[in-house]
VOGU-3710 file (C-alpha; in Angstrom, 3 decimals, decimal comma):
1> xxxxxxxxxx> 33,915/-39,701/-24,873  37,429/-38,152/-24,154  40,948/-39,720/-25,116  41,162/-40,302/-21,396  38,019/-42,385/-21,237  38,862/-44,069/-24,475  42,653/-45,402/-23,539  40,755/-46,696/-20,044  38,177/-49,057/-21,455  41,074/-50,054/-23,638
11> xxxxxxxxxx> 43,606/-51,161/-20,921  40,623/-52,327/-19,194  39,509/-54,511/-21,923  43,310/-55,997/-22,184  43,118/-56,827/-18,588  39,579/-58,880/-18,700  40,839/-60,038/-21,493  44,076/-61,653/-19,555  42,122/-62,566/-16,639  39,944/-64,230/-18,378
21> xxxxxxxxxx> 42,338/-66,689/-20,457  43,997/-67,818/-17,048  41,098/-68,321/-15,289  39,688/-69,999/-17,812  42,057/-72,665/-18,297  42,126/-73,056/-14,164  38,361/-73,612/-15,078  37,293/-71,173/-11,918  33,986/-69,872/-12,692  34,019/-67,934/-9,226
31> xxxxxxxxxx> 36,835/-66,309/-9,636  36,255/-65,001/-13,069  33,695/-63,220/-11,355  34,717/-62,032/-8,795  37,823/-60,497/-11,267  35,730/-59,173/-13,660  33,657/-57,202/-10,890  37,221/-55,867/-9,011  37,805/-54,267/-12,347  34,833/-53,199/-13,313
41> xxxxxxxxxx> 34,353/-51,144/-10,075  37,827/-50,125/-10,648  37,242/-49,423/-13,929  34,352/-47,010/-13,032  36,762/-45,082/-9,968  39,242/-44,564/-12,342  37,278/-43,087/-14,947  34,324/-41,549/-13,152  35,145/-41,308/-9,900  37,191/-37,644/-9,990
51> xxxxxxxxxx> 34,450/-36,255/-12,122  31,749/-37,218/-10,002  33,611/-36,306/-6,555  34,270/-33,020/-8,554  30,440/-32,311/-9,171  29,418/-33,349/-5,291  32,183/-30,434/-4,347  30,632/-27,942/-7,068  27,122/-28,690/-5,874  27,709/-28,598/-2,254
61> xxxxxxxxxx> 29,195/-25,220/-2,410  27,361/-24,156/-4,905  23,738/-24,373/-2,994  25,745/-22,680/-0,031  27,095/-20,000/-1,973  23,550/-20,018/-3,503  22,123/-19,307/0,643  25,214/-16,938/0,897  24,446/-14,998/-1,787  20,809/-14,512/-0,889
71> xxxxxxxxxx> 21,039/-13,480/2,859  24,497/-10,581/1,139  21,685/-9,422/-1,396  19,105/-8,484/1,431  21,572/-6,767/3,440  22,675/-4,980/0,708  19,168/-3,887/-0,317  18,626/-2,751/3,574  21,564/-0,576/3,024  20,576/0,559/0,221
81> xxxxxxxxxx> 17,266/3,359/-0,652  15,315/-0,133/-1,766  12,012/-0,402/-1,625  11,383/-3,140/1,478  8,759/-5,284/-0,665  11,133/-6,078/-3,284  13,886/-7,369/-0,620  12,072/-10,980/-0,317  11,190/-10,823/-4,394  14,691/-10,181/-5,428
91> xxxxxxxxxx> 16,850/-12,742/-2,451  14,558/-15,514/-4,080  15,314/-14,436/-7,803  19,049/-14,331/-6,763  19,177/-17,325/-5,653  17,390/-19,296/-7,898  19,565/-18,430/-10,737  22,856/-19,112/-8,773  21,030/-22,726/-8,693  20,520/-22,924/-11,667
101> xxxxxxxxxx> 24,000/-21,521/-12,694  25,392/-24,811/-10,414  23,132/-27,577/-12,201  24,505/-26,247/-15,606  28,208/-26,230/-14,177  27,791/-29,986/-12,635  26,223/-31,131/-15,959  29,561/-29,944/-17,764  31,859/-31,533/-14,990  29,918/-34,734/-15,873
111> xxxxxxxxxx> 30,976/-34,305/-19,467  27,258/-33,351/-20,504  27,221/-31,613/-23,453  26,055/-27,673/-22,837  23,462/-27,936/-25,922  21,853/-31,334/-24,783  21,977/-29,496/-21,341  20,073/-27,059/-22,422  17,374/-28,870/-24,483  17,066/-30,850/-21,565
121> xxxxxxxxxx> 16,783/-27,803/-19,603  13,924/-26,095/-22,069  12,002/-29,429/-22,076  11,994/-29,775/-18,180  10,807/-25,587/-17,820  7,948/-26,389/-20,875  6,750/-29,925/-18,543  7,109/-27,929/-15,214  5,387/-24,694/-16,821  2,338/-27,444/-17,516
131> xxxxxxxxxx> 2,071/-28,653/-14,561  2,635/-25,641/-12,498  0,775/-22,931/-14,482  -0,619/-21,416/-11,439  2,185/-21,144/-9,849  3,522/-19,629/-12,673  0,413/-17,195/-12,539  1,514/-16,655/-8,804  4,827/-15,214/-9,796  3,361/-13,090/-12,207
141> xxxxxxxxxx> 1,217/-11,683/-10,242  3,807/-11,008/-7,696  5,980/-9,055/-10,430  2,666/-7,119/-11,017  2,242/-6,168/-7,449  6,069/-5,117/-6,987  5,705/-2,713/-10,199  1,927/-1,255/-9,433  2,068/-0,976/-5,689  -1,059/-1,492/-4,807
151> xxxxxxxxxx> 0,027/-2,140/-1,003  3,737/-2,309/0,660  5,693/-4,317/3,526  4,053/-2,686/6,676  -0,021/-1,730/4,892  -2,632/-3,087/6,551  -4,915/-4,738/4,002  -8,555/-6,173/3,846  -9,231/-8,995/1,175  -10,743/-12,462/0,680
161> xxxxxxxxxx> -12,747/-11,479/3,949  -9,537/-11,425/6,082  -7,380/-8,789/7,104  -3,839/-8,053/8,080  -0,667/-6,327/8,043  1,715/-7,230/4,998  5,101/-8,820/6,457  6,708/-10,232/3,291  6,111/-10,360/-0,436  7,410/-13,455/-1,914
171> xxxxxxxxxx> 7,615/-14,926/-5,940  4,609/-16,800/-5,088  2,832/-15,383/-2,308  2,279/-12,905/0,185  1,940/-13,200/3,761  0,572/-11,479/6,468  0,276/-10,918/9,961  -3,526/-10,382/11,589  -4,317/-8,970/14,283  -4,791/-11,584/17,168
181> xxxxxxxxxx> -0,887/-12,622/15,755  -1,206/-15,160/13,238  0,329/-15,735/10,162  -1,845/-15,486/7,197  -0,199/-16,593/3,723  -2,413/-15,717/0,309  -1,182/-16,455/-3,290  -0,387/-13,508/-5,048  -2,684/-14,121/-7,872  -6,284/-13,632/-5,517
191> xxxxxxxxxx> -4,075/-10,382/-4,773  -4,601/-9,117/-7,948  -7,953/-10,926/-9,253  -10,133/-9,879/-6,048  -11,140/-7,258/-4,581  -8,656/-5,694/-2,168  -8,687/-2,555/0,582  -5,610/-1,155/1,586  -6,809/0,890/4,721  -3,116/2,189/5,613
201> xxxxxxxxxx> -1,820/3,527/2,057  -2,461/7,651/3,275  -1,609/9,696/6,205  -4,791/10,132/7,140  -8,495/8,621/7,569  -12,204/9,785/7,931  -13,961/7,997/11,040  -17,976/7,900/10,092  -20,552/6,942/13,281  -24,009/6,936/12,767
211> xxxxxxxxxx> -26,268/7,307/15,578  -29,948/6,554/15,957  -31,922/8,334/18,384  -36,123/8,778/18,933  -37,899/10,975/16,561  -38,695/13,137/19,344  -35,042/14,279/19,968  -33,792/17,802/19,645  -31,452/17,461/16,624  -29,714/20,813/17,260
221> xxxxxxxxxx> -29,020/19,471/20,548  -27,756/16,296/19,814  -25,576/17,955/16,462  -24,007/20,559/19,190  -22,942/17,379/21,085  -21,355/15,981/18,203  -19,609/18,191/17,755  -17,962/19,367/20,851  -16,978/16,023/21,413  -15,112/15,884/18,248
231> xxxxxxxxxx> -13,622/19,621/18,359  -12,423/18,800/21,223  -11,067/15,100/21,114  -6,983/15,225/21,041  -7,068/12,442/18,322  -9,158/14,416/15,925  -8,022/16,491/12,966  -9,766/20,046/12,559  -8,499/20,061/9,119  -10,877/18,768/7,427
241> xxxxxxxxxx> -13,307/20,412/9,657  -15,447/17,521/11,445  -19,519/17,701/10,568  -22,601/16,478/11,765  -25,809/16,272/10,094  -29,353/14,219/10,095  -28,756/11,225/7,281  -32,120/10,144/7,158  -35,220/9,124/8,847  -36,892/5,798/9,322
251> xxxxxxxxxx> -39,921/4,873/11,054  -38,963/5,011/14,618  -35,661/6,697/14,785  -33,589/9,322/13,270  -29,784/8,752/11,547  -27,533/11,368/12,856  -23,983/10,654/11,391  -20,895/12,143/12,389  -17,606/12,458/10,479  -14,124/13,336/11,594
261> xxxxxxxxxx> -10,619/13,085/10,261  -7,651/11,531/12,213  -4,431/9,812/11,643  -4,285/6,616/10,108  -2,684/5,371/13,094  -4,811/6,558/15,602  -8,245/5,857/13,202  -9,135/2,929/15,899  -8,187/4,417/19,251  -10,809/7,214/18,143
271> xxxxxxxxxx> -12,847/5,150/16,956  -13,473/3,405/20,467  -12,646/6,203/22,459  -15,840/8,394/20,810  -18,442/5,666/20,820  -17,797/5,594/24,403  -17,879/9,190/25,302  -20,743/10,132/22,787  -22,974/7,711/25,112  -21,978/9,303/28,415
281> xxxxxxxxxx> -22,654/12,517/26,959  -25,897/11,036/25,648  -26,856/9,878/28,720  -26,027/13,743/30,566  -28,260/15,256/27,982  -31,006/13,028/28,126  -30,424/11,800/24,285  -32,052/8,545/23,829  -30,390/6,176/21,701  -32,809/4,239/19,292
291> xxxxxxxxxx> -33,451/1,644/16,988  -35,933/0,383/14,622  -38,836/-1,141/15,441  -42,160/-2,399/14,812  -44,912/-1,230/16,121  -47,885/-4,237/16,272  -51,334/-2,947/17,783  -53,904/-5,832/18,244  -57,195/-4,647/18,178  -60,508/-6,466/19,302
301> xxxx> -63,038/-6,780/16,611  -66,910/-8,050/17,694  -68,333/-10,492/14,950  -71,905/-10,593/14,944
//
């Protein structure tokens, strides 16, 4: 407690103290209470009251600086030759510690001392590490994705059985953006404990089709159509050169697979666009399409 602090109990002490001795001998209980309560409140105004209106202005412009700060950091990084999936990461480091920067700077306007402060401080992070250990595993694993790369702000990735295109990567999690437009959010640890395809990370991609048709087909003929179809498609690459070739056999069909390289962004348009011109050509040429099947022949037995 200050010198300040010290001289105002004093003086306030005096003052009970002479309030009390006149009331006393008018033998008003009432008002000796309602005198001691006028300075007791008074008491507090004087001696708390600037510190604590002090700390409310510290705290209120410290969280806005603290928003302030944040939103200047990201346009900064846009500016800047800054990798776009560490824009959300590093906004919510930045303004974290300007919080935490304000809580220690209210604490000393309150007259807290900085090492209790601190101990308090260390005792709160070791409770809150307890009970939030996975979050705690979330940020990791967030740290780990921002260093390894394993996908980046605009990738389209598959994992957990869902799939979408990565719009932010955050302490904590990640979220994404799926195709039919909704918003998919996935902690950051399953990120980096399951299994996860990244089907936009290269230029380019190889479309595979496999085709059935009857075991009596020409395979030349149906190869030759293959490939015209993909030698001549605008979306398809000739570098790799596309191929065609018999996979395998099965009992009532044959696999004829064809593979071709395109863009990554185009990998879907040719994907639909060939399945539907390799069946009108099919159907031109007289190629039946197949399947498996079963064969079950009943046969009449005499029992005599």
């Amino acid at each position: 407690m200050d010198l300040v602090a010290i001289g105002s109990m004093i003086r306030y002490t005096e003052r009970i103290q002479g309030i009390t001795l006149i009331l006393s001998k008018r033998k008003d209980v009432s008002a000796l209470d309602n005198a001691f309560n006028n300075e007791w409140l008074l008491y507090l105004l004087q001696t708390y009251g600037p510190k604590i209106l002090a700390a409310l202005v510290v705290l209120i412009l410290g969280l806005w600086l603290s928003k302030l700060l944040g939103s200047l950091t990201v346009k900064v990084l846009k500016k800047g030759n800054i990798e776009p999936s560490l824009h959300a990461f590093i906004r919510s480091f930045v303004s974290i510690s300007t919080k935490i920067v304000v809580i220690v700077t209210v604490g000393s306007i309150l007259g807290l001392p900085m090492g209790t402060m601190i101990a308090a401080l260390g005792a709160a992070g070791a409770a809150i590490a307890l009970a939030v250990k996975d979050s705690l595993a979330n940020v990791a694993s967030g740290i780990l994705i921002l260093f390894t790369h394993p996908f980046r702000v605009g990738d389209y990735v598959e994992v957990e059985g869902s799939a979408g295109t990565v719009q932010e990567i955050q302490l904590l999690y990640t979220t994404f953006l799926t195709v039919d437009n909704r918003k998919l959010v996935i902690p950051n640890s399953h990120l980096t404990s399951d299994k996860l395809v990244n089907t936009t990370c290269e230029a380019t991609r190889r479309l595979d089709l496999a085709f059935l048709v009857g075991l009596d087909s020409d395979i030349d003929q149906v190869k030759s159509v293959l490939m015209e179809l993909m030698t001549s498609h605008p979306l398809a690459l000739q570098d790799p050169k596309p191929s065609a070739y018999v996979y395998e056999y099965t009992s009532s069909a044959i696999n004829i697979t064809m593979r071709v390289w395109t863009k990554t962004e185009d990998y879907w348009d040719l994907t639909y666009s060939m399945l539907e011109q390799v069946k009108h050509r099919f159907d031109e040429e007289k190629i039946r399409l197949s399947h498996d099947q079963l064969d079950v022949h009943v046969m009449d037995s005499k029992h005599g």
